[in-house]
C-alpha positions in Angstrom: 119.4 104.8 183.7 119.1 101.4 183.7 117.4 99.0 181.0 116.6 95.4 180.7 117.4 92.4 179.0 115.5 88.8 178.7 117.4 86.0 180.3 118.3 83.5 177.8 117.7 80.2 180.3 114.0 81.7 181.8 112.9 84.0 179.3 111.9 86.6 182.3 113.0 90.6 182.1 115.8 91.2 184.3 118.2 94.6 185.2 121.0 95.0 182.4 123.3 95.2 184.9 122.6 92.0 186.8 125.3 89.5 186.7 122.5 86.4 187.1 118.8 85.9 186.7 117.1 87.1 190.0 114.0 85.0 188.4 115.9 81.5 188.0 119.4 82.1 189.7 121.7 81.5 185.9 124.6 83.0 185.2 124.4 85.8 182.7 126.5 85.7 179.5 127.1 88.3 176.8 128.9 88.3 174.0 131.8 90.0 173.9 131.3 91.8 171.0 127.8 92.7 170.0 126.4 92.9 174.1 123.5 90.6 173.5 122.8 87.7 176.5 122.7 84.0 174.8 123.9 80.7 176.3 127.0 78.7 175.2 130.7 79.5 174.6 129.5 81.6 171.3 127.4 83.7 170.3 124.6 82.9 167.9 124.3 86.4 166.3 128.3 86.8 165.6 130.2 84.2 166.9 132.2 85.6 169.5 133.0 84.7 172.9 130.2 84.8 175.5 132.0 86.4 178.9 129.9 86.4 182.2 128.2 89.5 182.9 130.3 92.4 184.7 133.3 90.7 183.0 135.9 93.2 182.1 135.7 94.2 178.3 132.1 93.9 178.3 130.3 96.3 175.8 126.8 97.6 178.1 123.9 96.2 176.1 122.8 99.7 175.8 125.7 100.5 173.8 126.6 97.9 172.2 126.0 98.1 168.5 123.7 95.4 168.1 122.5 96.2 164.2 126.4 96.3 163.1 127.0 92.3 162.4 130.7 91.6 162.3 132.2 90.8 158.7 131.2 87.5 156.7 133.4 85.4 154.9 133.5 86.5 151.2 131.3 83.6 149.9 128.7 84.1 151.9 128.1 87.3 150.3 128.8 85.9 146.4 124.8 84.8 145.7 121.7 86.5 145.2 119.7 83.6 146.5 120.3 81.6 150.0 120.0 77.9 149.5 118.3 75.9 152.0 118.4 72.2 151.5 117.5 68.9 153.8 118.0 65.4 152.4 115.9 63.6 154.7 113.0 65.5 153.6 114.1 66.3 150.0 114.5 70.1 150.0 116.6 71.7 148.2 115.3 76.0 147.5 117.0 78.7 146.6 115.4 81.5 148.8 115.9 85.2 147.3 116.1 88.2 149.4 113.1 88.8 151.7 112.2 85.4 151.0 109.8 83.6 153.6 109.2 80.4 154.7 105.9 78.9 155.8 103.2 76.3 155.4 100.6 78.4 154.3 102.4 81.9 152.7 105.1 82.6 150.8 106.5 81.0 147.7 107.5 77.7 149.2 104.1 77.3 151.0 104.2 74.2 148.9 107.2 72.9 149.9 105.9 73.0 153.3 102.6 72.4 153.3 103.0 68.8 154.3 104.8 70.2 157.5 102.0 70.6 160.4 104.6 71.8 163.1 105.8 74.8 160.7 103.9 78.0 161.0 102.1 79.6 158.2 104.4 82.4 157.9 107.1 80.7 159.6 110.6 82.8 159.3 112.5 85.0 156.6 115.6 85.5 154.9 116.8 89.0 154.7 120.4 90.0 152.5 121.9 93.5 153.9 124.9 94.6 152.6 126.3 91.9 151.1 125.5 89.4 154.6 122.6 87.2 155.2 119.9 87.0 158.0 117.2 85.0 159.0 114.2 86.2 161.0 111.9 84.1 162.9 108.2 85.6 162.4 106.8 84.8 165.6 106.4 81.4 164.5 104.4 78.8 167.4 107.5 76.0 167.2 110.0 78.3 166.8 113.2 78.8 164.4 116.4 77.3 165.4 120.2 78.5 164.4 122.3 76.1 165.6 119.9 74.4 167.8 119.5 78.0 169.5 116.1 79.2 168.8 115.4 82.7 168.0 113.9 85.5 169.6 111.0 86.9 167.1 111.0 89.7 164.8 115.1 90.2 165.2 117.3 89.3 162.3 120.1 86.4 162.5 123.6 86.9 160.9 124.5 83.8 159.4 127.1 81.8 158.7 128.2 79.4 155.6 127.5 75.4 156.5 125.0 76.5 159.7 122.2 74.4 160.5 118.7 75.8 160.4 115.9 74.3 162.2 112.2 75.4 160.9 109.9 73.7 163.6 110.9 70.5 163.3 112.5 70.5 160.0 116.3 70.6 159.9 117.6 72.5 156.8 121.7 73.4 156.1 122.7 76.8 154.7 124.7 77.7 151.8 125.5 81.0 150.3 125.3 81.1 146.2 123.3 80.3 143.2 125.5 77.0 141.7 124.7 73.6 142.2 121.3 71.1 141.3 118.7 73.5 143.6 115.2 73.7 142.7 114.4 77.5 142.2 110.4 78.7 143.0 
């Protein structure tokens, strides 16, 4: 039985199977570990290798286990709170567990309320077993890992030093509770 998956150039639902988009003609990548289609040379969720479709050692995106994030370096696990900070627009929040980011709700609505292009609930930052996510909430300009943006309502491993992009405000990651962060 045959599923689909969403091209990552086009968007458009295609065959799980298919080695490129029959909508838009790209080659299709998966990772090579967790099965899910992306662009690049790695992938945004884990950070392994993306192979071309029907490349041997590909997990099925069916079976792949797409909840089961690969291991995080110890200090990303060490905090209770995620820091999120950006110097050219003078953030710097420590964002607890289930925290969310938005212009209008959550607890750093202030923060952003000067932002038009972030969303009113925008994205949020979710801590399972020890590893950090973040989850874009359907936002309208979208929520960027890496300059990848995010597919709605699925949490993001991350990753120590990674770059997140709310809308149009860029904010870098780090794991922990030390430093000169403002806490709401």
């Amino acid at each position: 039985m045959s599923g689909n998956i969403q091209c990552p150039s086009c968007k458009e639902q295609i065959d799980d199977d298919s080695r490129y988009c029959d909508q838009c003609g790209e080659q299709i990548l998966i990772c090579s570990v967790c099965g899910r289609t992306g662009k690049g040379k790695r992938c945004i969720f884990d950070g392994k290798e993306m192979i071309p479709a029907g490349s041997a050692g590909q997990q099925s995106a069916q079976t792949a286990q797409i909840n089961q994030p690969s291991p995080v370096p110890a200090s990303a696990s060490a905090g209770d709170k995620i820091k999120l900070s950006s110097h050219s627009h003078e953030i710097n929040i420590e964002v607890p567990d289930g925290g969310i980011i938005g212009r209008k709700n959550g607890p750093f609505a202030g923060v952003f309320s000067g932002f038009p292009h972030v969303s009113g609930t925008h994205c949020k930052f979710l801590k399972t077993d020890g590893m950090w996510y973040v989850q874009d909430m359907g936002s309208t300009n979208g929520t960027f890992l890496n300059n990848n943006r995010l597919d709605p309502n699925i949490p993001v491993l991350l990753q120590n030093d990674a770059k997140i992009k709310v809308a149009d405000v860029e904010l870098s990651i780090n794991f922990g509770t030390s430093g000169g962060t403002v806490r709401v």
